[in-house]
N, C-alpha and C positions, 0 to 999 in steps of 0.2 A: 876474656872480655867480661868485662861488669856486669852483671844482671838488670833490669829494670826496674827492678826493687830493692828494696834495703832488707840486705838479713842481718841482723844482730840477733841470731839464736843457734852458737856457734858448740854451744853446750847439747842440745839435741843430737847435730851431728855437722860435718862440716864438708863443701863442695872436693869433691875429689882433685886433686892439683892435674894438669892438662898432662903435665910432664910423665906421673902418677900414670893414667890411662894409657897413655906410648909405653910406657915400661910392661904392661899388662897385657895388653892387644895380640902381642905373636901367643901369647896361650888360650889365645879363645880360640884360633883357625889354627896357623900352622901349625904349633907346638901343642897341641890338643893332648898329645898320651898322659897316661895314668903311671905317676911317676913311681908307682910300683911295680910296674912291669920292667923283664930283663932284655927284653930289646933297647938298642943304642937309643930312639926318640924319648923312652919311658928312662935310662938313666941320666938322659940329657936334661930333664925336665928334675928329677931327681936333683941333681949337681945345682938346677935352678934355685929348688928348696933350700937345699944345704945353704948356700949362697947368701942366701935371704937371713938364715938363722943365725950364721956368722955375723953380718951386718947388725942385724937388733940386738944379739948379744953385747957387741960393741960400744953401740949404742947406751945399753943398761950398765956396760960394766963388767959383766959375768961370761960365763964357760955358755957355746953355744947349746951344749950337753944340757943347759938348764933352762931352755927355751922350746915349750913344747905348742900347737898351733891349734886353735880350737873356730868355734863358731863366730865368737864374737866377745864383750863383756859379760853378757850372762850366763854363760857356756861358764864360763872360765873360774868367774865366781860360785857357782853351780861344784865345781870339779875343786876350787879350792877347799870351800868349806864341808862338803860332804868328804871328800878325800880324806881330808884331813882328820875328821873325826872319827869317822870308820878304822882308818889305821890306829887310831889312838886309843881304840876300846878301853884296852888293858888297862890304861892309867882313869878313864873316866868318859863324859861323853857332855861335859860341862861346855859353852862357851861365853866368849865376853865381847859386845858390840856395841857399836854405838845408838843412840837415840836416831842421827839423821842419815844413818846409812841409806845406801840405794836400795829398794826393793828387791834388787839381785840377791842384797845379802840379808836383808830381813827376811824376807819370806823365807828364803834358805835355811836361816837358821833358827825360824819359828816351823819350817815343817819339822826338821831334826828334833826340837823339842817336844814338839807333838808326837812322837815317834818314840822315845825313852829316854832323850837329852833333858837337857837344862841349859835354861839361858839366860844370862843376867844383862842386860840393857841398862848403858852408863847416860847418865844426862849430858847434854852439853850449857853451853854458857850461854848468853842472850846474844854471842856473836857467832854461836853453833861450831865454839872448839872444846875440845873434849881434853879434860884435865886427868893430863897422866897419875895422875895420886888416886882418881878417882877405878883406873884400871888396875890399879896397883890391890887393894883393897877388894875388887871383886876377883881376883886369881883366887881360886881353891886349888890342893892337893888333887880334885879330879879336874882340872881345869884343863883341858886339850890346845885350846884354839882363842886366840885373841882374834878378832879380824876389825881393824879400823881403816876406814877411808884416807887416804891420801892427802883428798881435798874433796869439796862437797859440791854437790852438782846443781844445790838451788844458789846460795847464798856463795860460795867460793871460796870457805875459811879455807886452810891449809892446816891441815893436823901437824899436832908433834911426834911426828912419827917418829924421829934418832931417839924421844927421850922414850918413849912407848916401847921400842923394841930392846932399849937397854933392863927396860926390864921383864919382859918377856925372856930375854933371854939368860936373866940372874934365878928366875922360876922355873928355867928348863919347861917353856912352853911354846909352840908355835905360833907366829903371827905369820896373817896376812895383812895385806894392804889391797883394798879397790883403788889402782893407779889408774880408770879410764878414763878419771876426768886431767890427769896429770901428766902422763906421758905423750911427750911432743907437744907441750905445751911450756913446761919448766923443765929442766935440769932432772933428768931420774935417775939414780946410780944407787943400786942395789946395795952395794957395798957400806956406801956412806948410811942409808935409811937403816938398813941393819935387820930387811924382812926377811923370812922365811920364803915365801909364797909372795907372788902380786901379778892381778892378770889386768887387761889394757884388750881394746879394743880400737880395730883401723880406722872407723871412719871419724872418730873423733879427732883425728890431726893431718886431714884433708889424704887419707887412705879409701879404698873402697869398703864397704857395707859387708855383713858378712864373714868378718872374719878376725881373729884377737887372737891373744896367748898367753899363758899364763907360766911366769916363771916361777919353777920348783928348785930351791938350793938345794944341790948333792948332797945327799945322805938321807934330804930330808922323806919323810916317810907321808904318800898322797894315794889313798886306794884308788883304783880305776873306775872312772863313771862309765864310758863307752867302751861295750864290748864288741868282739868282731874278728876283724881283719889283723888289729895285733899292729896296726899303725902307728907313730909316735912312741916306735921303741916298744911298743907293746902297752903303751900307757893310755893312748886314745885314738879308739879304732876309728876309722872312717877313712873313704876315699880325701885325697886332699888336695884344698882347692888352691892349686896350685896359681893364678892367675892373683888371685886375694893374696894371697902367700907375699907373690913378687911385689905387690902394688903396696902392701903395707911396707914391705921393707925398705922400697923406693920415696914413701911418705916420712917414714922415719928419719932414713935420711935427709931428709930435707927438712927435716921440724927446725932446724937451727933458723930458718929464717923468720918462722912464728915466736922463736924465742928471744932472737933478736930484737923483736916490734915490740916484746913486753911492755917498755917504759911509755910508747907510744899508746897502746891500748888502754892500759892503764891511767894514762892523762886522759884519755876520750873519754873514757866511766866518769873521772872526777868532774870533766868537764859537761857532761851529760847533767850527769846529779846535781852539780855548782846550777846550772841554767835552769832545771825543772823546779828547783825551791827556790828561784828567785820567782817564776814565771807562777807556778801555781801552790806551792806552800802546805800545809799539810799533809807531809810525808813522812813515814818512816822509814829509816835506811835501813836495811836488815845484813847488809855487807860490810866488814870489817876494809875499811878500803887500805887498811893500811898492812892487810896480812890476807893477803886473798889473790883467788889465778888472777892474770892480768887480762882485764876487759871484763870483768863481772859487776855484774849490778844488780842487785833486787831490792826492794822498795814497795812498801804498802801504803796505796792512794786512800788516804781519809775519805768514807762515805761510798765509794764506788768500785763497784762487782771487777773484778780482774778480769774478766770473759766480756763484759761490755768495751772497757778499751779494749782488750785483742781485736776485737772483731771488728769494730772503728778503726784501728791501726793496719790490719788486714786491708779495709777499704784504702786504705790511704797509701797500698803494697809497701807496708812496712810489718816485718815477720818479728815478734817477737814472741816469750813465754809467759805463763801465768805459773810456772813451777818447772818440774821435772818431767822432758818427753813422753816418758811413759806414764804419768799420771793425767796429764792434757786432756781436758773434756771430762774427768772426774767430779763430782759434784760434792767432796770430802776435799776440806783443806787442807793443803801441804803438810806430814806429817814433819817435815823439817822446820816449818815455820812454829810450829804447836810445840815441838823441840824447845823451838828458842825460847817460850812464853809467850806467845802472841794468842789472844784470844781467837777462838772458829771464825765470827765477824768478823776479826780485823782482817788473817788471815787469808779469808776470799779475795782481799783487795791488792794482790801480790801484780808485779810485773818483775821477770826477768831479763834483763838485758844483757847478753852475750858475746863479746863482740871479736871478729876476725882480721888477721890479716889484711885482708880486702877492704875492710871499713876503711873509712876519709874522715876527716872531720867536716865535708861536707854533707853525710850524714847523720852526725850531731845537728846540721844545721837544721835540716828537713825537719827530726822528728823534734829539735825544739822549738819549729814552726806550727808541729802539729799539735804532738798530742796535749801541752797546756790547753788548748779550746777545745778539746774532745774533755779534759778533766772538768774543765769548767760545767761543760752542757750536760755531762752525767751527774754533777753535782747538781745542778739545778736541776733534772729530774730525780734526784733521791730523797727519797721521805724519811732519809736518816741523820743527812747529812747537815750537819751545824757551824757553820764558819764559827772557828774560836777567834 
């Protein structure tokens, strides 16, 4: 059933599919054991996991052997980039990232450098794609770790990752990829990208909360973050939640039909965008809409705070972003927006538009009902704002 509101912030995180929660249900009561015990319910639950890894392995392309289960995206990125480099001492402790990665991997790979790394941060373009020539040029001889995003979680570029890892892997270095805004969204086949590492998280492709994975290709060499129990092969300990486990696997499979809608979602954005620059004009697109996930939109309202529409838009039970989930309510503009060249004041003037599955184009209707006269009345109280 439809909600009473309009979500278009599909990028955050996305409603669990109904289907999703039945596949999950019997391991909350009946199926409860710890699928590391050797009693028959604890390896019945086990079998469950297994099951699960087979399935997203499939999915990706690869050997289930290369599918390990962790907390979630930050867990996963956490464990690629520190793994990775730790194993890699011997050669160096260098890495190479991007300007608008996710704070998963920023911060990660600015604690590492605060710590005895190095880290060279690539620019991106003014549509926030990152030019493989440009990562070509920052590899050194100690270089360990390339990690580029997939695709980006404010604005929706889609990186060149085939041509990224082609050369990563002529330098004999490891790449990761942050797949969580990508998988079960588009097409992800490990094989064809050509990464080392890339971890994904459930609730991004209408899975539950809670719970992600990072795949490691055989051979490849990931020191261990969680210690313990000797879980995931002995690679990442922790009891496992086995219930997240099944309900991602069961979300995955089922992403075909979010992928399906692509063409559809992606008319909604243009048709969004086409409607608000007829209706109120002075915008900036900050999305490549011609190379970008499908249903992504952001845009910088000339004159007026991104937090005053939210919050206008909110009254009007319509959900959308002024950036990336975890930044939301920061009083620092998007460091992805700053990326692309946008000045701090323009910046603050961002909206995200994310949109799912579930979206209608009677949605389009509503918020092209609204928010043009929300834009208008914050313009008119702004002491900045100058109609050109």
């Amino acid at each position: 059933m439809k909600p009473n509101f309009i979500y278009m912030d599909h990028a955050a995180t996305t409603p669990a599919d109904p289907r999703v929660v039945e596949a999950m249900r019997p391991f909350f009561t009946d199926r409860f054991a710890n699928p590391a015990t050797l009693y028959t319910q604890g390896r019945e639950n086990d079998d469950a996991v297994e099951a699960s890894r087979e399935s997203i392995a499939r999915n990706l392309n690869c050997a289930s052997s290369e599918i390990y289960f962790t907390s979630g995206g930050t867990e996963s990125d956490n464990w690629a980039i520190k793994g990775a480099v730790w194993a890699g001492e011997k050669r160096g402790r260098h890495i190479v990232t991007s300007a608008v990665e996710h704070h998963a991997v920023l911060d990660t790979c600015e604690y590492l450098a605060a710590h005895g790394g190095e880290l060279t941060v690539v620019p991106v373009s003014s549509q926030g794609m990152v030019d493989p020539a440009d990562v070509a040029k920052a590899i050194r001889d100690d270089t360990v770790l390339v990690s580029i995003m997939h695709a980006n979680n404010e604005v929706g570029a889609i990186e060149p990752i085939e041509e990224i890892s082609a050369i990563t892997r002529e330098k004999g270095v490891l790449f990761h990829t942050d797949a969580v805004q990508t998988v079960g969204k588009i097409p992800v086949d490990v094989e064809a990208l050509g990464v080392d590492i890339l971890s994904a998280s459930g609730h991004k492709f209408y899975g539950p909360k809670g719970v992600g994975f990072l795949y490691i290709r055989k051979g490849t060499r990931v020191e261990t973050l969680n210690h313990g129990g000797g879980q995931e092969r002995s690679r990442r300990s922790g009891t496992l939640n086995v219930p997240g486990i099944v309900g991602m696997a069961a979300a995955l499979d089922l992403a075909g039909e979010s992928i399906d809608s692509a063409d559809r979602l992606s008319a909604m954005a243009r048709r969004l965008w086409d409607g608000l620059t007829a209706k109120a004009g002075d915008l900036n697109l900050n999305t490549d809409l011609s190379n970008c996930l499908p249903g992504f939109l952001n845009f910088v309202v000339a004159g007026v705070e991104g937090e005053a529409m939210l919050l206008r838009l909110d009254n009007a039970d319509i959900c959308v972003s002024s950036g990336s989930a975890c930044t939301t309510g920061s009083l620092e503009p998007s460091h992805v927006l700053l990326a692309l060249g946008l000045p701090p004041e323009v910046a603050h003037g961002s909206l995200r538009f994310t949109m799912g599955r579930e979206n209608t184009d009677a949605d389009i209707d509503a918020i092209l009902e609204v928010l043009p006269g929300i834009i208008t009345t914050l313009r008119e109280m702004s002491p900045t704002y100058r109609k050109t």
